[in-house]
KELUM-238473 format. One record per residue (C-alpha): z, x, y; residue in one letter. Coordinates in steps of 0.02 Angstrom, whole numbers, plus 32768, in hexadecimal, padded with zeros to 4 digits. Each point is the difference from the previous one (the first is absolute). Layout:
! residues N
Z:X:Y:A
...
//
This chain:
! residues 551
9F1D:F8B9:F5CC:X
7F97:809D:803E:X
7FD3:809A:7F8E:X
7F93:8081:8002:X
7F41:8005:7FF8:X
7FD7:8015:7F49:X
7FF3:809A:7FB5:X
7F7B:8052:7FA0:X
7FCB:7FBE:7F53:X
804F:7F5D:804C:X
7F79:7FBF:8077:X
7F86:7FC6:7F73:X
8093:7F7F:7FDF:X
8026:7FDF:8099:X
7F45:7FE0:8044:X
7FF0:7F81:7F7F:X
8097:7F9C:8014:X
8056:802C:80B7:X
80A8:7FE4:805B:X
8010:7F3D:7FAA:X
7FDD:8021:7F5A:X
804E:80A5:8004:X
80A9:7FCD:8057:X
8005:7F48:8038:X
7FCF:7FB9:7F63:X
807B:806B:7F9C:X
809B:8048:805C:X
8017:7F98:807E:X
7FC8:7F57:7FB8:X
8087:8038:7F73:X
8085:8017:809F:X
7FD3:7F65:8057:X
8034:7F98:7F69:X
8090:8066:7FDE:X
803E:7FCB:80C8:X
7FB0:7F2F:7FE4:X
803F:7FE3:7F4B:X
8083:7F8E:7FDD:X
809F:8051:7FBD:X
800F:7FD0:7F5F:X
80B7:7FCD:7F9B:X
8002:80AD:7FB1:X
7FD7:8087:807E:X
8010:807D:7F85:X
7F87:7FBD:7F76:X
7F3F:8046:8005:X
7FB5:7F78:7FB8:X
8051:7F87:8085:X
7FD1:8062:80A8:X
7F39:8011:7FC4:X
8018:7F53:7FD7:X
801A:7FDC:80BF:X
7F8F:807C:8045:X
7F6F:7FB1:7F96:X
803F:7F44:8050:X
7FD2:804E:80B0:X
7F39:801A:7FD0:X
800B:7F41:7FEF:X
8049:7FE1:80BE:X
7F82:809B:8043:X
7F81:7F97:8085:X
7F5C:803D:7FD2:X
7FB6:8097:806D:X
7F65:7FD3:8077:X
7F90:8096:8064:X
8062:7FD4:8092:X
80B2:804D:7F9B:X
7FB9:80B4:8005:X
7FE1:8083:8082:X
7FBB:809A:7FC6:X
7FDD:80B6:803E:X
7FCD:80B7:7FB4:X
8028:809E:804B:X
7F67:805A:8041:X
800E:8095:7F90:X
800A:7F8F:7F59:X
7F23:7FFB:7FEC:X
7FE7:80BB:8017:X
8094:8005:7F69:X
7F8B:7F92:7FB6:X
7F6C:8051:7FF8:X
8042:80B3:7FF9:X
8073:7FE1:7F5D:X
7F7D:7F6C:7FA1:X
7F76:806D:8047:X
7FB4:7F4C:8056:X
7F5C:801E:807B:X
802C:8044:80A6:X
7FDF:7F64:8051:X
8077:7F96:7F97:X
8080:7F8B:804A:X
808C:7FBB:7FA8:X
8057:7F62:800B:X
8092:7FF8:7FA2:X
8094:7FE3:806E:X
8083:8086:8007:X
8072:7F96:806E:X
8031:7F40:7FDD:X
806D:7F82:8061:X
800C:7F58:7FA2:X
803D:7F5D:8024:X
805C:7FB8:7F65:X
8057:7F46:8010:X
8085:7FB4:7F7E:X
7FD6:7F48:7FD8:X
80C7:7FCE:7FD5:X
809C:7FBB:804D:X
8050:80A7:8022:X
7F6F:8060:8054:X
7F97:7F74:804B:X
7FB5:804E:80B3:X
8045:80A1:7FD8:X
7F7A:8089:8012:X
7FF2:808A:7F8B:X
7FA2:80A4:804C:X
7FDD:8084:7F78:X
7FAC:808D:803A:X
7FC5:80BB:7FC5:X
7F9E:807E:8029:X
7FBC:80C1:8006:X
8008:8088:8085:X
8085:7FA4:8071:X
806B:8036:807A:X
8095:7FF9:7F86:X
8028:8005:7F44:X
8074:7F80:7FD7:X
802E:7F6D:7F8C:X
805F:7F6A:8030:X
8025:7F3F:800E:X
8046:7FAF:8087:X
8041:7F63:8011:X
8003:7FBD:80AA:X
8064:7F73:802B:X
7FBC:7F75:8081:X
8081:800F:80A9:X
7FFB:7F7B:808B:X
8076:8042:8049:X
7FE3:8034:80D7:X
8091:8078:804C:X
8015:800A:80A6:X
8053:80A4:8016:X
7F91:80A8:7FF4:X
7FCF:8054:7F59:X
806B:8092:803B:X
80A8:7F97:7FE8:X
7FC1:7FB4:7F60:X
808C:8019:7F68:X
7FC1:8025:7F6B:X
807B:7F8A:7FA4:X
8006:7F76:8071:X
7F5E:7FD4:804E:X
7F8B:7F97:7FCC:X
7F65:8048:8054:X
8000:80A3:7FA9:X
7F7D:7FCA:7F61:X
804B:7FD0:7F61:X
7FC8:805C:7F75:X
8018:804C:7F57:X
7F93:808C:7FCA:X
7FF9:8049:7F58:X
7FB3:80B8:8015:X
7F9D:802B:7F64:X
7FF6:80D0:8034:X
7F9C:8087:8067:X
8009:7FE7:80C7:X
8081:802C:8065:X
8089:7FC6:7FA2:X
7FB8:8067:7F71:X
8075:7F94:7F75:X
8009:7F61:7FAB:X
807D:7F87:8088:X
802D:7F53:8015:X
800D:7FD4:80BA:X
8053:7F79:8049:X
800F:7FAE:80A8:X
80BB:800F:803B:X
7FEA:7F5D:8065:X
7FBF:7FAD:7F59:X
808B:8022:7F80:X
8061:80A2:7F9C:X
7FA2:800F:7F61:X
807A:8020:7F51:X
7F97:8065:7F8D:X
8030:8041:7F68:X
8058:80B4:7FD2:X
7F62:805B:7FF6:X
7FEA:7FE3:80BC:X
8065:805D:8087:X
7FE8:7FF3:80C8:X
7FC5:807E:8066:X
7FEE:8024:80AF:X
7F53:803F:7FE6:X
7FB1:8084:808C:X
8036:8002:80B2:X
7F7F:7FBE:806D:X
7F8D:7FB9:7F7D:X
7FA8:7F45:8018:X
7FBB:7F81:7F94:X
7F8F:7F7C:8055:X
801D:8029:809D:X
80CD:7FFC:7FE9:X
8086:8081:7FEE:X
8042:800D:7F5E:X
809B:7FDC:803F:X
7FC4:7F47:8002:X
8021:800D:7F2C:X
806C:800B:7F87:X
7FA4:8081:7F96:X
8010:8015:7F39:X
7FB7:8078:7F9E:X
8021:8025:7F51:X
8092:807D:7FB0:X
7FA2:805F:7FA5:X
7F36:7FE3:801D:X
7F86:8014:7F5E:X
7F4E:801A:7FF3:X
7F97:7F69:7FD2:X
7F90:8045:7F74:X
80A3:8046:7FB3:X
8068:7F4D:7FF5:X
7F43:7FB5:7FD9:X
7FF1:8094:7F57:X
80C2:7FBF:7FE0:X
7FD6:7F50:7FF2:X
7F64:8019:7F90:X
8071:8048:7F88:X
807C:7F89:800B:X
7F7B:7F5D:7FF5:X
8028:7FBD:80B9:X
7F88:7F98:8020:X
8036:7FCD:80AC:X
7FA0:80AF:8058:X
7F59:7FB4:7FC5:X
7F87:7F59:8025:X
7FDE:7F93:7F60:X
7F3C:7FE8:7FEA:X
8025:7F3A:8057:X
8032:8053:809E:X
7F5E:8076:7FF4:X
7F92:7F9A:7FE7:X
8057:7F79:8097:X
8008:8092:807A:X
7F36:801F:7FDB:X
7FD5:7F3D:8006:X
8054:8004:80BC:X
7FC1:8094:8043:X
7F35:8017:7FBC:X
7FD2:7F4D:8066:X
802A:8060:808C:X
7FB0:80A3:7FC5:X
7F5D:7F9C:7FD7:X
8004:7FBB:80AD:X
8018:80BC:8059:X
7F82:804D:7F9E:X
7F80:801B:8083:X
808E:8014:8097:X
7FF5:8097:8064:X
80B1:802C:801E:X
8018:8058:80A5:X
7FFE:80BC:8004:X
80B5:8058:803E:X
8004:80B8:8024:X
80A5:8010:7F9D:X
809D:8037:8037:X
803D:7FFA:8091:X
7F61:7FF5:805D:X
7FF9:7F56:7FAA:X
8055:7FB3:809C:X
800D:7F52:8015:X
7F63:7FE8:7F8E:X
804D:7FC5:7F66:X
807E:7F86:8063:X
7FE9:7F4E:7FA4:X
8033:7F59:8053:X
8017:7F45:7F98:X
7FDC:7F59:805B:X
7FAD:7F5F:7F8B:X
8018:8048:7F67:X
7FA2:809B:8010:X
8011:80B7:802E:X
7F95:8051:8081:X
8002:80AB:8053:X
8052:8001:809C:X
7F8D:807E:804F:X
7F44:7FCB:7FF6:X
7F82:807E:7FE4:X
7F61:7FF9:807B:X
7F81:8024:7F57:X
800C:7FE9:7F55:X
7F8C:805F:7F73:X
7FC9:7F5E:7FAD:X
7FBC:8027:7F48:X
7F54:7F98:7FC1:X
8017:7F9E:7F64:X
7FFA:8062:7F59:X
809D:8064:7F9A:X
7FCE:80B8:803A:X
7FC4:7FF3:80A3:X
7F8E:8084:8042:X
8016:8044:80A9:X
7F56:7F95:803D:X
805E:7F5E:7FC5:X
8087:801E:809A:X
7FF6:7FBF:80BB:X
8059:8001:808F:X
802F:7F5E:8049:X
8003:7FE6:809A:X
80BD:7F9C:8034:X
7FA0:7F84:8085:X
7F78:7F97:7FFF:X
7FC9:7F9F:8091:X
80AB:804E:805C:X
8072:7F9D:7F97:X
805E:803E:7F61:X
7F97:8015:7F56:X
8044:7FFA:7F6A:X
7F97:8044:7F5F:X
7FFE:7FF3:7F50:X
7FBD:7FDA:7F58:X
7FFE:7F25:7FF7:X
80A2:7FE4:7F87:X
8067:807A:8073:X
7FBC:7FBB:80AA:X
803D:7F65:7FC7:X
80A6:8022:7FCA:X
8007:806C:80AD:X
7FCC:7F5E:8052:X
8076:7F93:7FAE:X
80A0:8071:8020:X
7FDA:800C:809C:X
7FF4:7F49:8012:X
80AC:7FFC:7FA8:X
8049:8072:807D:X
7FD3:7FAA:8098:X
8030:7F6D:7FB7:X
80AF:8034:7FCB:X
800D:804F:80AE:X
7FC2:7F6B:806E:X
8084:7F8E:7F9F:X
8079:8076:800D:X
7FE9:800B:80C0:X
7FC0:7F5A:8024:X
8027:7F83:7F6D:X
7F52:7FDB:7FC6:X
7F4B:803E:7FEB:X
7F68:7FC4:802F:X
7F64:804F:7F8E:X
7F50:7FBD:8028:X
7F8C:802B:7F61:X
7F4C:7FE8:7FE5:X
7FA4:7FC4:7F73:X
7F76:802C:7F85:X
7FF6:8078:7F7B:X
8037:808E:803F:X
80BE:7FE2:802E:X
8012:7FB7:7F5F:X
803F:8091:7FC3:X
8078:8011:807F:X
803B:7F50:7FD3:X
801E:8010:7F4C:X
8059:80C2:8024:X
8088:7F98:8082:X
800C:7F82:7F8D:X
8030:8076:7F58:X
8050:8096:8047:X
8059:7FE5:80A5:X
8091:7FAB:7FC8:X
806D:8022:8096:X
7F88:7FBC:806D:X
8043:7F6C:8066:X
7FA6:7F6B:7FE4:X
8086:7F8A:802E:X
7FEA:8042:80B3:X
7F4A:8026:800D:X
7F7F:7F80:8051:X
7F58:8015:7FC6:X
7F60:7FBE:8071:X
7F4E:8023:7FDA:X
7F82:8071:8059:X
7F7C:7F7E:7FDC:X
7FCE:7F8F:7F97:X
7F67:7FB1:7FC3:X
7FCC:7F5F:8032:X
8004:7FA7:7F4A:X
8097:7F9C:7FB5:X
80AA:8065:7FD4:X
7FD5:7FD0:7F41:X
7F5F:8043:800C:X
7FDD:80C0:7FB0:X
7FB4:803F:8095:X
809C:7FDA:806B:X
805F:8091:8035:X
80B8:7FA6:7FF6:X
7FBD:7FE2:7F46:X
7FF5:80AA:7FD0:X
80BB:8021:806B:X
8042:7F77:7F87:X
7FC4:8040:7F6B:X
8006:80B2:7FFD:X
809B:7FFD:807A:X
805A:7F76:8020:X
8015:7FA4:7F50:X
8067:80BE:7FCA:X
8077:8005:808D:X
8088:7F91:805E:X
7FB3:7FDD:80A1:X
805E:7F6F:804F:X
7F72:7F6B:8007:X
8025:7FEB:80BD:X
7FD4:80BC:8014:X
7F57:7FFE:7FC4:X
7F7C:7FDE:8090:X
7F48:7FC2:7FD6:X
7F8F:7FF2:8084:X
7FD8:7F24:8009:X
7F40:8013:7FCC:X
7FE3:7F5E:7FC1:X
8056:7F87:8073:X
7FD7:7F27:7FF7:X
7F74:803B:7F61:X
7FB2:8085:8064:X
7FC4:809A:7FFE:X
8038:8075:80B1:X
7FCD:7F6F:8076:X
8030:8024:80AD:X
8040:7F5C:802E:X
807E:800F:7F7F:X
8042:8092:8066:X
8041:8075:7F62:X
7FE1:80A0:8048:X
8088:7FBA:8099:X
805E:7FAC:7F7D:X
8016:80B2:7FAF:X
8021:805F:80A7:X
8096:7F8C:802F:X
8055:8016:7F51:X
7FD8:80B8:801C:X
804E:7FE7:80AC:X
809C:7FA6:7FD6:X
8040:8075:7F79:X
7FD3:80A1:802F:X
803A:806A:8097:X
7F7E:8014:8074:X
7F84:7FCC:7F96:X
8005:80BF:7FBB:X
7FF5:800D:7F38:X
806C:8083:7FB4:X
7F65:8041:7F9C:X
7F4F:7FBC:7FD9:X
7F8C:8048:7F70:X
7F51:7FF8:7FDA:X
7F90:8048:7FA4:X
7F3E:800D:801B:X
7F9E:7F8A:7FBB:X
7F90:8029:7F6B:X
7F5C:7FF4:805C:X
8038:80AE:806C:X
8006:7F8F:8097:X
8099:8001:8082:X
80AA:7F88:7FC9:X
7FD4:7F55:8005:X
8090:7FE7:8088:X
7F98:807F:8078:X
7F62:7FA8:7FDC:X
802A:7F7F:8091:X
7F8E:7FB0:8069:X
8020:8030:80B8:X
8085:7F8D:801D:X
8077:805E:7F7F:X
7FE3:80AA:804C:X
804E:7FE7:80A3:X
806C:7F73:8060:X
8090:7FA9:7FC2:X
7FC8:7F9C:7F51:X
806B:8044:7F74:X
7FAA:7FAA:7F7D:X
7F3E:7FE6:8002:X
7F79:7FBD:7F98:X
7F80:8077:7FE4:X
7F4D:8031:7F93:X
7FFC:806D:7F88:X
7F5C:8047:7FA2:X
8020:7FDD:7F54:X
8050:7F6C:7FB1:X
8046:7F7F:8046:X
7FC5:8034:8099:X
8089:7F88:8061:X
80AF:8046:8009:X
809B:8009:806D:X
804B:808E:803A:X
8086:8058:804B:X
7FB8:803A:80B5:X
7FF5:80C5:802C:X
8089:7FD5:8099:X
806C:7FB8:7F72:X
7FDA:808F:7FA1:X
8028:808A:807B:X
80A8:7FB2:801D:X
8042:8034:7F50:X
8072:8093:7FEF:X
7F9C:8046:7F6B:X
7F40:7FE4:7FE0:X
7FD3:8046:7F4A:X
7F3C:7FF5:7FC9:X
7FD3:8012:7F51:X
7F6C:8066:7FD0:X
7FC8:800C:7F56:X
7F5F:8040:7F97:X
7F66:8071:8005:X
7F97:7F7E:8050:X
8081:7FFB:80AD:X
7FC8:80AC:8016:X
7F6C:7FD7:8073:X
8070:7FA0:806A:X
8099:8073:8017:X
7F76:807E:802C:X
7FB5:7F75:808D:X
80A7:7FBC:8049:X
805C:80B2:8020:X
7F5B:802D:8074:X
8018:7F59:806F:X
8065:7FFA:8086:X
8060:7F4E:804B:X
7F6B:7F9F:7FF1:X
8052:7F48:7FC5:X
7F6D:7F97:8019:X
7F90:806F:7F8D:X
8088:8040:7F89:X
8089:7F9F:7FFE:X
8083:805A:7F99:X
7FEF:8084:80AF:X
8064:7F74:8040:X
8093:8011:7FAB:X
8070:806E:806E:X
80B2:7FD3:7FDF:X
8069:7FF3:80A2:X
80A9:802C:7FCB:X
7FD9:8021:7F4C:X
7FA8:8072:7F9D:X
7F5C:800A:7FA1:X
7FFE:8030:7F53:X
7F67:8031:7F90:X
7FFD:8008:7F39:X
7F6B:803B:7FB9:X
7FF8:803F:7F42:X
7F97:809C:7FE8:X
7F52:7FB4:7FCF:X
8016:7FA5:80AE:X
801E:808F:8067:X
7FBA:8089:7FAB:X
7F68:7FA6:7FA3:X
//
């Protein structure tokens, strides 16, 4: 749904509650249970159909930061400041454009994604759903001798066109190679204009409807006041369900920048969204972002631009709860994506304190994540027993593994304490690990591994490796580390650099100092290890939150 940029005497609302308060959360929250609900016995009773469209709040998968992308149109702050008479070097947030990612926990619509979306100053005003029907369907002749009413490659869809764009009217569209809609008297068919397309189609792809005799809205919505309809209007249960949903989310965007679009036209490509895990992301990254400090009415000081590298590999910035969440989907996607391609997953995480985060958000709000198929190894581990609190597989299995089904034979600890010892060479654990690593994974070449810094502000414990783990062919090593337990065993930097995706997690004020140190040093492994770490094939990934990066 796009409309117009708001218009004076309106902005003081609409700086305080934006695009998803102002039309998510209402209108089309209100149509997307209108298209999920159940029909009920009696179509035609009130009390019935907001019956059913308050049982779909109850299915509605709770929204995450990863749901949302957002974007403003350039012009919207200078509106801002000129009309609420702000200081000239005020910057807004609030969103004036919103994609969102909404999922149906039920029989009907399980894996179905729902994409609501609005916003200001677009290329086009115009209000619509579509349905779009899934089509596996490959043709073999060319799209030029494709029947509209017989082939099964043209997309299947029914679209129900609310008004404005270049239809202009209120029309029911439907696929001629899906079926020939019956709709009551008060629809007719039309042929609609000559040349005009929807979606990339002719309309000569649809059957087209479009009501006898059309009536303005605000007139049938006066006409049912006085008659006592109830059915044009939410009861205070669906209210307050639609606010419960959406303000998690809104809580969780508060201090998002959304990315600026010039509006119109001149919007491009800018805008274009893309789903994959479970979450939305812009299809067309932007090289800088204006990243806001922390505080409700940030001052033009508080905002930096972040650079999109560090060290010559990907960065990834944000606030700690949202670089999380980022990290997470992202793990989701690759994993969906690897299994999808390959029939399993092979993640490699580190322990300590700082990924525990990232634990407990996979294990509480990645349900589509596929455990059955993932294989999980360490990074290191500490040399103490696997019961013991300091062990790293202890803090997988509690904050990870005892809240999702992770097949027991999938689950890899490193064999620390072999014959009641502790890392002893002669046991040969560190081999031991290698050949299991060996045997069930391709080339030896993890899908992803993920660290995170250790609290100290030194380099990951699996880069910490004597000289033996920074070059030859060990994939597992035993190495030193400078704080307690100083024995561990670790995955080597060759092991390491044969993984398709690298992530390292950097978190907190006091990492500053290091950040600053390792993006001046060049590849110098046997001083600074994490240097090393130069995927072959595979990319290197850094997430940093803001007090890491920017101190």
């Amino acid at each position: 749904m796009a409309s117009r940029p708001p218009p004076p005497g309106r902005t003081s609302f609409y700086e305080e509650y934006g695009v998803i308060r102002d039309v998510l959360q209402n209108h089309l929250t209100e149509i997307l249970t209108l298209v999920a609900m159940e029909l009920p016995p009696d179509i035609g009773s009130s009390e019935a159909v907001l019956r059913h469209k308050l049982q779909v709040f109850g299915a509605l998968r709770g929204l995450r930061r990863g749901s949302a992308v957002l974007g403003q149109y350039q012009a919207y702050s200078e509106q801002v400041r000129r009309e609420l008479h702000k200081p000239a070097g005020f910057l807004s947030l609030t969103p004036t454009f919103a994609g969102i990612l909404v999922h149906l926990d039920n029989l009907r619509w399980e894996g179905v994604p729902f994409l609501l979306m609005s916003g200001k100053a677009l290329d086009e005003r115009v209000g619509y759903v579509r349905v779009l029907f899934k089509n596996r369907a490959c043709c073999a002749q060319s799209e030029q001798r494709w029947v509209a009413e017989q082939s099964a490659c043209l997309p299947r869809q029914i679209i129900f066109h609310i008004g404005h764009g270049a239809l202009g009217s209120p029309a029911v569209l439907v696929s001629r190679n899906l079926f020939r809609p019956t709709l009551p008297g008060s629809w007719e068919e039309v042929g609609g204009p000559p040349g005009l397309r929807l979606f990339g189609r002719p309309l000569s792809d649809f059957y087209v409807y479009s009501p006898v005799r059309e009536q303005d809205a605000y007139s049938v919505l006066i006409s049912r006041i006085f008659h006592g309809r109830k059915d044009s209007f939410i009861t205070t249960e669906n209210l307050l369900a639609s606010w419960a949903f959406w303000t998690p989310l809104l809580d969780s965007l508060a201090r998002e920048a959304p990315r600026l679009y010039p509006g119109g036209a001149e919007s491009g490509h800018l805008l274009d969204f893309e789903f994959s895990g479970g979450q939305l992301s812009f299809s067309v990254q932007q090289p800088e972002q204006l990243v806001p400090g922390p505080g409700s009415a940030p001052a033009p000081s508080d905002f930096q631009v972040l650079r999109a590298t560090y060290r010559d590999g990907p960065l990834v910035t944000a606030w700690p709860e949202e670089l999380i969440a980022k990290l997470a989907d992202d793990v989701e996607a690759a994993a969906v994506k690897a299994v999808r391609r390959f029939g399993q997953f092979h993640l490699a995480l580190s322990g300590g304190s700082s990924p525990v985060a990232l634990f407990q958000q996979l294990a509480t709000g990645h349900y589509a994540f596929p455990w059955a198929r993932t294989h999980l190894w360490l990074v290191d581990e500490r040399c103490v027993p696997l019961w013991d609190p300091e062990s790293n597989f202890q803090g997988l299995q509690t904050h990870l593994l005892q809240h999702v089904r992770v097949p027991h034979y999938n689950v890899h600890p490193m064999p620390v304490h072999l014959h009641q010892r502790l890392c002893a060479e002669e046991d040969q654990g560190a081999q031991a690990y290698a050949e299991e690593i060996s045997a069930l994974v391709a080339n030896s070449s993890l899908t992803w591994c993920c660290w995170a810094w250790a609290p100290t502000g030194t380099p990951p414990p699996s880069s910490r490796s004597r000289p033996p783990g920074l070059e030859g062919e060990q994939l597992v090593v035993l190495t030193e580390s400078p704080s307690g337990p100083r024995r561990r065993m670790s995955l080597s930097l060759p092991l390491i650099n044969r993984a398709r995706r690298v992530a390292v997690l950097v978190m907190g004020r006091l990492k500053r100092e290091i950040t600053l140190l390792v993006s001046r040093v060049g590849h110098e492994p046997k001083k600074w290890p994490i240097s090393g770490v130069q995927p072959v094939s595979g990319q290197l990934v850094w997430y940093m939150d803001y007090e890491a990066f920017l101190g």
